[in-house]
ZATITOR-393479 format. One record per residue (C-alpha): x, y, z. Coordinates in pm, whole numbers, padded with zeros to 5 digits, always signed. Example, Ala and Ser with C-alpha at 12.3 -4.5 7.8 and 13.67 -1.06 7.14 Angstrom:
BEGIN
+--------+--------+--------+
:     xx :     yy :     zz :
+--------+--------+--------+
: +01230 : -00450 : +00780 :
: +01367 : -00106 : +00714 :
+--------+--------+--------+
END
This chain:
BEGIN
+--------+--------+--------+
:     xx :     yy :     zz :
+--------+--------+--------+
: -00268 : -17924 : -02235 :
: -00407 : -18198 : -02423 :
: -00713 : -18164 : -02667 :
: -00944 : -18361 : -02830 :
: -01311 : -18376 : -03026 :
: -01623 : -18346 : -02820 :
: -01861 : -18641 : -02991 :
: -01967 : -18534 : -03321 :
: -02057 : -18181 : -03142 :
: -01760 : -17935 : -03381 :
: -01623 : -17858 : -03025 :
: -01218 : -17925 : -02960 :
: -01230 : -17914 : -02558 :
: -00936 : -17983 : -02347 :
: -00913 : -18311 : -02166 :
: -00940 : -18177 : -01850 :
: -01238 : -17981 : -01758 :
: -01267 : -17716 : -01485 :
: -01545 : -17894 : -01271 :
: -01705 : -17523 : -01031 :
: -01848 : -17726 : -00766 :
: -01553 : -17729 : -00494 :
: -01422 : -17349 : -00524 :
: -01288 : -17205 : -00216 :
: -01522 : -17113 : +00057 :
: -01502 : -16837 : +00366 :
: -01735 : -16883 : +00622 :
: -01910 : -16549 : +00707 :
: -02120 : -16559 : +01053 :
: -02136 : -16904 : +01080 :
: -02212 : -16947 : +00688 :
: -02046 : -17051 : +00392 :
: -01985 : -16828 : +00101 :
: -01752 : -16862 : -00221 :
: -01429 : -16694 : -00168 :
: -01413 : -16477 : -00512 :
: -01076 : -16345 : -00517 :
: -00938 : -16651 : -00474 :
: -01200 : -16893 : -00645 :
: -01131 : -16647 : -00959 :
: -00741 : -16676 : -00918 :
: -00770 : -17062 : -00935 :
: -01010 : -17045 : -01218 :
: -00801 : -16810 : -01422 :
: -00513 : -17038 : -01349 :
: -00676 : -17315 : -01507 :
: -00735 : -17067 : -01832 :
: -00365 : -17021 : -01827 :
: -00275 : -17372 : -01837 :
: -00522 : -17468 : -02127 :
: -00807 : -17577 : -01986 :
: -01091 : -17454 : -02234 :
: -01430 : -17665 : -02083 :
: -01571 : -17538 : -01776 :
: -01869 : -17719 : -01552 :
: -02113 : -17504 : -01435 :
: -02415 : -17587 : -01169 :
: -02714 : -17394 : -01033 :
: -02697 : -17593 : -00683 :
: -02319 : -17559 : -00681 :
: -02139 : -17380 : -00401 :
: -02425 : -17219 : -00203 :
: -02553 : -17128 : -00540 :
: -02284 : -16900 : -00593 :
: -02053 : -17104 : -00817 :
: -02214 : -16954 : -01140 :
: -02230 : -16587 : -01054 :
: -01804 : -16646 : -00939 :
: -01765 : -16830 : -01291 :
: -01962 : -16522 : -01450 :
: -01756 : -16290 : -01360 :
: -01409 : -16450 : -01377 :
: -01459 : -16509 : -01759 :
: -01692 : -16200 : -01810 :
: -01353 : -16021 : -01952 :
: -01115 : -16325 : -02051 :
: -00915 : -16280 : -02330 :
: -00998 : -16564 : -02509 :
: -01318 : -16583 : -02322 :
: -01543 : -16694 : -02666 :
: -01337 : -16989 : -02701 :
: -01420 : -17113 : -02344 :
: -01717 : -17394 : -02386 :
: -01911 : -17353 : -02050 :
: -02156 : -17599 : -01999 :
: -02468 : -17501 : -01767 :
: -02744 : -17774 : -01644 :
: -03101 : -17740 : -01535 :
: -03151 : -17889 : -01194 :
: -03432 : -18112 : -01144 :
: -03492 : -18006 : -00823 :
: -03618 : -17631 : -00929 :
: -03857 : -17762 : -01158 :
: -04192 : -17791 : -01029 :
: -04481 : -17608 : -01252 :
: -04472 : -17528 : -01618 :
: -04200 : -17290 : -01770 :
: -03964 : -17369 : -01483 :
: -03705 : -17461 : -01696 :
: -03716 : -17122 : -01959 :
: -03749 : -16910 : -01596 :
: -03397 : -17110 : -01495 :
: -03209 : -17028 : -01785 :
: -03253 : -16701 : -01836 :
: -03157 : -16675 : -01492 :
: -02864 : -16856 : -01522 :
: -02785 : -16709 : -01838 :
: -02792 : -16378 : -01626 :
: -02575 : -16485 : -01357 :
: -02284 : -16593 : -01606 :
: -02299 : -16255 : -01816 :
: -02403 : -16453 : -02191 :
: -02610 : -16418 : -02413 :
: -02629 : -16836 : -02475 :
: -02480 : -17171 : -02367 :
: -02250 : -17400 : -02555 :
: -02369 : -17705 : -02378 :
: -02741 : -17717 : -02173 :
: -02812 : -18017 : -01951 :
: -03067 : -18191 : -01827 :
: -02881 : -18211 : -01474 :
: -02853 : -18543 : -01293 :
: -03144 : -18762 : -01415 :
: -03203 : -19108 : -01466 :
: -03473 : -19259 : -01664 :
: -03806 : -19251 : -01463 :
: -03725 : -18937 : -01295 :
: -03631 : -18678 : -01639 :
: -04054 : -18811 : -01768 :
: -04194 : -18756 : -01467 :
: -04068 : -18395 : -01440 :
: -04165 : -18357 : -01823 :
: -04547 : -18415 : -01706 :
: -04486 : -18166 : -01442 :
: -04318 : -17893 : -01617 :
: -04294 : -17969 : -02014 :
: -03900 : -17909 : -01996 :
: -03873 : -18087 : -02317 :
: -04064 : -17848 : -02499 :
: -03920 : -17560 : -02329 :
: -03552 : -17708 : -02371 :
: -03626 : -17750 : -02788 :
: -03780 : -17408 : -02770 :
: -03424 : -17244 : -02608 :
: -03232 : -17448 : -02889 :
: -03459 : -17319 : -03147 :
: -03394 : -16991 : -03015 :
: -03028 : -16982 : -02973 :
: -03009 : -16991 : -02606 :
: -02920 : -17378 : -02597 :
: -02643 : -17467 : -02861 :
: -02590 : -17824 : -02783 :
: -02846 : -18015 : -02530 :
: -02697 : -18276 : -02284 :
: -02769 : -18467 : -01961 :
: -02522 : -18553 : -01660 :
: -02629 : -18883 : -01532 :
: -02773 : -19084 : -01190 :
: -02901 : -19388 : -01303 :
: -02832 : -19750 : -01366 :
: -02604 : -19822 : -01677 :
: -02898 : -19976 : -01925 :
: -03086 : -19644 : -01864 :
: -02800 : -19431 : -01967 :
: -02860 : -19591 : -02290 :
: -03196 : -19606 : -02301 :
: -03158 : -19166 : -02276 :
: -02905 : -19203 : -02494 :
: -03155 : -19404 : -02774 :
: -03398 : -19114 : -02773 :
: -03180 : -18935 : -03000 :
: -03244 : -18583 : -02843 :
: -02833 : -18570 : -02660 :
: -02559 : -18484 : -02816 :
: -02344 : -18500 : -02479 :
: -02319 : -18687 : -02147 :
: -02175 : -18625 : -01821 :
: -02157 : -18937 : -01610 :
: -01977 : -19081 : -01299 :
: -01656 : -19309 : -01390 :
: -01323 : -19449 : -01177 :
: -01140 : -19695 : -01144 :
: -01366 : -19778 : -00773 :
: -01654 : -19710 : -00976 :
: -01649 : -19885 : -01351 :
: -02010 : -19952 : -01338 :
: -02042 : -19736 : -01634 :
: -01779 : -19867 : -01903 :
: -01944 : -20035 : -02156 :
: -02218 : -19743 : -02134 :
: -01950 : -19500 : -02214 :
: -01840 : -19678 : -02498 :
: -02197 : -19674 : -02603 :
: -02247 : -19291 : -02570 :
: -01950 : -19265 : -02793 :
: -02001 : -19509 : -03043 :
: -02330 : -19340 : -03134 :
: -02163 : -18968 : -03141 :
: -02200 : -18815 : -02812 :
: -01939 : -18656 : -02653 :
: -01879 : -18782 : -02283 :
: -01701 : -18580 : -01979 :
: -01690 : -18841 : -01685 :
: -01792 : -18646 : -01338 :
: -01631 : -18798 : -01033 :
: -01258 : -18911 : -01176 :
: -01104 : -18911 : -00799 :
: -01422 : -19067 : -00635 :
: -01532 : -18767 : -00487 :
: -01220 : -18767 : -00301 :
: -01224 : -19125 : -00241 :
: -00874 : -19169 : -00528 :
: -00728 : -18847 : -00394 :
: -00503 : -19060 : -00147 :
: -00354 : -19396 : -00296 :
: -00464 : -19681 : -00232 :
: -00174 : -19884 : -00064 :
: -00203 : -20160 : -00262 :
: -00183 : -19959 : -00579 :
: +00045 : -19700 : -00458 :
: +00312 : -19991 : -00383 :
: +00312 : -20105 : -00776 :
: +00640 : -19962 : -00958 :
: +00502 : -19969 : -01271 :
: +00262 : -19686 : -01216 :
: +00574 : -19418 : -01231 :
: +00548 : -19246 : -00935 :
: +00200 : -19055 : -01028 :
: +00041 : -18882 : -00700 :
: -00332 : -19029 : -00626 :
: -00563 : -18802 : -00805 :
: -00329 : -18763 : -01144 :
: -00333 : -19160 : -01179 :
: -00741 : -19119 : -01100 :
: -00728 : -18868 : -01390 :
: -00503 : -19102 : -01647 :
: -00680 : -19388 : -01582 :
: -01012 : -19236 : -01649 :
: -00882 : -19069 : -02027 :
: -00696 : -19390 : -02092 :
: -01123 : -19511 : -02171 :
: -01111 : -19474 : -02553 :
: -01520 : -19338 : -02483 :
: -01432 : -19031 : -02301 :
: -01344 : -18707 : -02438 :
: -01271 : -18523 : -02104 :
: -01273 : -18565 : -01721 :
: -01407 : -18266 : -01480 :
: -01201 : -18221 : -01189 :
: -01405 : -17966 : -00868 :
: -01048 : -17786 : -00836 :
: -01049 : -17563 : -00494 :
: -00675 : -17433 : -00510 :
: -00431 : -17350 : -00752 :
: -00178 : -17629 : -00650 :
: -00461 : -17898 : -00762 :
: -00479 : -17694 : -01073 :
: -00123 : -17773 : -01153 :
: -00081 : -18093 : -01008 :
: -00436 : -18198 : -01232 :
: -00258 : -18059 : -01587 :
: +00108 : -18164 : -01515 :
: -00107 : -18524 : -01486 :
: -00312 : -18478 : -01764 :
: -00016 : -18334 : -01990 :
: +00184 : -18675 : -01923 :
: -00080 : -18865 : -02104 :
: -00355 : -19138 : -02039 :
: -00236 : -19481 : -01897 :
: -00129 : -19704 : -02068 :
: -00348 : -20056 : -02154 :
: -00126 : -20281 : -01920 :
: -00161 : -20007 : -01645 :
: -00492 : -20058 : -01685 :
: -00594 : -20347 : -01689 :
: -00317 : -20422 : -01347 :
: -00522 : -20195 : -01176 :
: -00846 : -20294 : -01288 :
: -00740 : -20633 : -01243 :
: -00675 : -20555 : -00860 :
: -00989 : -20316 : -00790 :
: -01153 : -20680 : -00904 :
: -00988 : -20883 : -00653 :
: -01042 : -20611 : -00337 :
: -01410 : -20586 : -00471 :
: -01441 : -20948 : -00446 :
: -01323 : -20934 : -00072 :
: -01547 : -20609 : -00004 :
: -01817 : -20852 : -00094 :
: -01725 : -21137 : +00080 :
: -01774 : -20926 : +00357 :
: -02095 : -20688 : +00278 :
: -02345 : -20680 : -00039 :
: -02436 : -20361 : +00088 :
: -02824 : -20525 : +00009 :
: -02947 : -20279 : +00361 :
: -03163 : -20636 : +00422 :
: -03033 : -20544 : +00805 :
: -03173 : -20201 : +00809 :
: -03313 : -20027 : +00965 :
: -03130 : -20127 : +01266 :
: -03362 : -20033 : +01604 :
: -03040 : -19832 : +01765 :
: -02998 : -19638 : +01468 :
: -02658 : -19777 : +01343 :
: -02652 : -19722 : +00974 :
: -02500 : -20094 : +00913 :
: -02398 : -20108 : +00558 :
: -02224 : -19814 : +00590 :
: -02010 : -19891 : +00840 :
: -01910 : -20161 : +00715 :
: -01846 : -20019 : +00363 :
: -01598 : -19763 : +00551 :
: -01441 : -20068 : +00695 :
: -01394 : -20231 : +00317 :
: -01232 : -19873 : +00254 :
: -01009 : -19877 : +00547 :
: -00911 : -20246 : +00551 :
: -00978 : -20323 : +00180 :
: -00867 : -20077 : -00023 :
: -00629 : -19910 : +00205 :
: -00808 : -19587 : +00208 :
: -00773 : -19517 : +00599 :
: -00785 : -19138 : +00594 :
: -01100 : -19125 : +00345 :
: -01248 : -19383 : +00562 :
: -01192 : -19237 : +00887 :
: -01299 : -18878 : +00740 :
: -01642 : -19066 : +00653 :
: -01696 : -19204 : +00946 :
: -01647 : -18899 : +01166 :
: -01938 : -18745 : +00922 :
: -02187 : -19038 : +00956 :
: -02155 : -19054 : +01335 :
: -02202 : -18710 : +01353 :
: -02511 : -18751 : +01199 :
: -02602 : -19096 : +01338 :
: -02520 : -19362 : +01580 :
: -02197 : -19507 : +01601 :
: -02107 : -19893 : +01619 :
: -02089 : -19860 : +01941 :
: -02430 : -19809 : +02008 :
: -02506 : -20201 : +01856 :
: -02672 : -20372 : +02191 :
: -02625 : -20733 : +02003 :
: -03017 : -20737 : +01936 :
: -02985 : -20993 : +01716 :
: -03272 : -20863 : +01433 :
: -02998 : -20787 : +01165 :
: -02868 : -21114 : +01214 :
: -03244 : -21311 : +01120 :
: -03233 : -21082 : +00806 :
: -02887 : -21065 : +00665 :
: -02821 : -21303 : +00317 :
: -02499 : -21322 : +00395 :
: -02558 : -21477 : +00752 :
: -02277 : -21238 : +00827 :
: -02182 : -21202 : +01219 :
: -02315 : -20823 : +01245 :
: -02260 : -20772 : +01619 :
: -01931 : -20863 : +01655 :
: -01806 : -20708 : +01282 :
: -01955 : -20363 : +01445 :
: -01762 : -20428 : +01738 :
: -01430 : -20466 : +01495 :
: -01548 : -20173 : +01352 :
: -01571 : -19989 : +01647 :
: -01235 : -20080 : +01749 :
: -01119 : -19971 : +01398 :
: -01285 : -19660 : +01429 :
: -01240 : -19582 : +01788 :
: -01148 : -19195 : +01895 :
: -01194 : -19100 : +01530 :
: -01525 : -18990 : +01595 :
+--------+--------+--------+
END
């Protein structure tokens, strides 16, 4: 395993982190529950192989993630050199104290005494004040640190790039967890800012959310890549950012484990890997666009097609060669709403769309795309 400094934070962390959302699930009566003895096999796996940061999440896993992480490290060998990072949710904070009530909590559920890292968990700018007029979470989050509960306060991120800075400005971080691949580069030059002024950064997200864990044709017929299976060149490209200390990876079985260090252990990309497939995630974007902003000026649509994403599934399918993601997508969405079928050729998206983009018939190419997947 590869190691390397978090920020200015004292803490050597491996470069791939053990991400406890996506641990392995049984389905008891009709509901979902984590599966222990195995979610513990594939996180003591991960210990084995050197991974030394693990992500943590009230909200994760039916809320059972931490209580599973708990007790797989509760008697680890080498358990005090494991740097578990824990988050306050924004959506459990509503009156004042919430926050203090939710750590001790969570400090119960994982067997310690403190945290290494405490974050403010997926805010943005306007949202992380507004609860702090609620709730006063920033005095209560100072009070923890002062009290030895909180050893290093940080704050995963949902928000537009300039905002990530602006949190980062206020001087009161000392880590950031943010979204980053090579679909998504919309915070690079952010990332480089978090680390030029100290912070350690662990990108969230490396494979997409399962987006990058099938290759992209396009990519996946370039011979300079090595032969690297989808989510390990999501993984290299990500570290090959000279901003991020770590990537998380939500790791469900003990194959992805493996497959997620032996990629990791070979190394970051290399600059002219990078910038070829940068270079070509450019070009597709550019054609994604051509055919959809995504700007929802169409919505809502009156027979409940969900427009823009359709067609972004389509980009997926057609664009970036992603057909299995794509069609996995869209048999979720039309479970949940209409299907481009159900487009009677009203004409009202076409009066509102920038693009003067043919809607009707692209739905009906969609369709035809997508038909007997759903």
């Amino acid at each position: 395993m590869r190691y390397t400094e978090l920020g200015n934070t004292g803490y050597t962390i491996s470069r791939l982190g053990f991400g406890s959302m996506r641990l392995p699930m049984i389905d008891i009566g009709g509901k979902e529950y984590v599966d222990v003895e195995r979610a513990t096999a594939v996180i003591h796996r991960a210990l084995e192989l050197g991974v030394n940061y693990v992500d943590t999440g009230f909200n994760y896993c039916a809320e059972e993630s931490e209580l599973v992480v708990g007790s797989a490290l509760a008697n680890w060998p080498d358990r005090d050199n494991i740097v578990v990072t824990a988050k306050c949710t924004k959506f459990r904070m509503a009156n004042p104290g919430d926050m203090r009530r939710l750590l001790d909590h969570q400090l119960w559920r994982q067997r310690r005494d403190s945290f290494d890292f405490y974050f403010f968990h997926g805010i943005g700018w306007d949202n992380w004040h507004e609860i702090d007029e609620k709730t006063g979470w920033f005095k209560d989050m100072q009070q923890a640190k002062d009290e030895g509960l909180v050893k290093h306060v940080g704050f995963s991120f949902h928000d537009n790039p300039e905002n990530m800075k602006r949190l980062i400005d206020t001087g009161m971080f000392e880590a950031v967890t943010c979204q980053y691949n090579y679909l998504d580069r919309s915070n690079q030059e952010a990332i480089q800012y978090a680390h030029d002024k100290g912070l350690g950064v662990v990108v969230m997200g490396p494979v997409g959310g399962g987006r990058l864990s099938v290759m992209p044709q396009r990519i996946g017929a370039l011979d300079t890549l090595g032969g690297s299976n989808a989510a390990g060149l999501a993984l290299r490209f990500v570290l090959a950012h000279s901003g991020v200390n770590a990537a998380i990876s939500g790791m469900g079985s003990i194959e992805m484990v493996e497959q997620n260090c032996a990629a990791v252990d070979r190394g970051p990309l290399s600059e002219g890997e990078v910038a070829t497939i940068s270079t070509m995630m450019d070009e597709l974007q550019e054609l994604a666009q051509l055919y959809c902003t995504g700007c929802q000026y169409c919505m809502p649509c009156p027979n409940g097609v969900n427009i823009p994403r359709v067609f972004e599934l389509v980009n997926y399918h057609r664009v970036y060669g992603l057909p299995e993601y794509a069609i996995e997508q869209y048999r979720a969405l039309v479970a949940k709403e209409a299907d481009a079928a159900q487009c009677i050729e009203c004409g009202e998206c076409l009066e509102r769309c920038p693009q003067h983009i043919e809607i009707p018939s692209q739905l009906q190419e969609a369709q035809a795309i997508f038909a007997g997947t759903e």
